[in-house]
N, C-alpha and C positions, 0 to 999 in steps of 0.2 A: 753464245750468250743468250738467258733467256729473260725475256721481254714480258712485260707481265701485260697482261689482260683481262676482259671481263667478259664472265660468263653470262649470257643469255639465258635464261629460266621461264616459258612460255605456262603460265598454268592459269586455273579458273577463276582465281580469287586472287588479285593484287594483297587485296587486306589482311585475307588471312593468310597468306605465307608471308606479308609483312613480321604481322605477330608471330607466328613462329621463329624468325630467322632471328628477330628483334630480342625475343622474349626469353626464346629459351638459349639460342648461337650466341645471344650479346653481337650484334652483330650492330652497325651504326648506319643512322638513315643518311645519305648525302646529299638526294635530289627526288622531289616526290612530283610527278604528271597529272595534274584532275581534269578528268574530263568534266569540259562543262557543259557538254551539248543533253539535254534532257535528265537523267539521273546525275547527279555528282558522284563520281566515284573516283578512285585512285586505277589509274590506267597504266601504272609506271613506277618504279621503285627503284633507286640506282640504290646498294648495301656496300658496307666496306667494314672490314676486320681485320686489321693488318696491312698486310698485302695483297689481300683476297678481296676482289669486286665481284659483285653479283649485280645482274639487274632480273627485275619482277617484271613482265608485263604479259596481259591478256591477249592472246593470240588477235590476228589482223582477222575480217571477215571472207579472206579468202582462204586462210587456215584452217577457218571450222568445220567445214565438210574432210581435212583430210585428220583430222583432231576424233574428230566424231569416228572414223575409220577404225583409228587406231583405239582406243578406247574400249570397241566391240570387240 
């Protein structure tokens, strides 16, 4: 039996692959994260289209050095 779940998606911009997923997928926002500490930004994005859950969120700062790796 298969059990549905949600994909993890680590990328640069919460916002803007908000707007992509949103804008061009039709996808639907279900639960949005702001960080509040210094810049306001959206740190977190849970999406849903059907049966299909995605969430957005900006790599943790122990990520970034192996982020930055892969990248190069």
């Amino acid at each position: 039996m298969f059990k549905s779940g949600k994909t993890v998606l680590v990328v640069d911009s919460v916002e803007a692959a908000l707007r992509y997923y949103t804008e061009k997928l039709a996808f639907d926002v279900s639960d949005l994260v702001v960080d509040q500490e210094g810049e306001r930004y959206i740190c977190r994005a849970e999406l849903r289209k059907g049966k299909c859950y995605i969430i957005l969120r900006v790599p943790e700062v122990e990520e970034l050095a192996e982020f930055n790796m892969v990248k190069h």
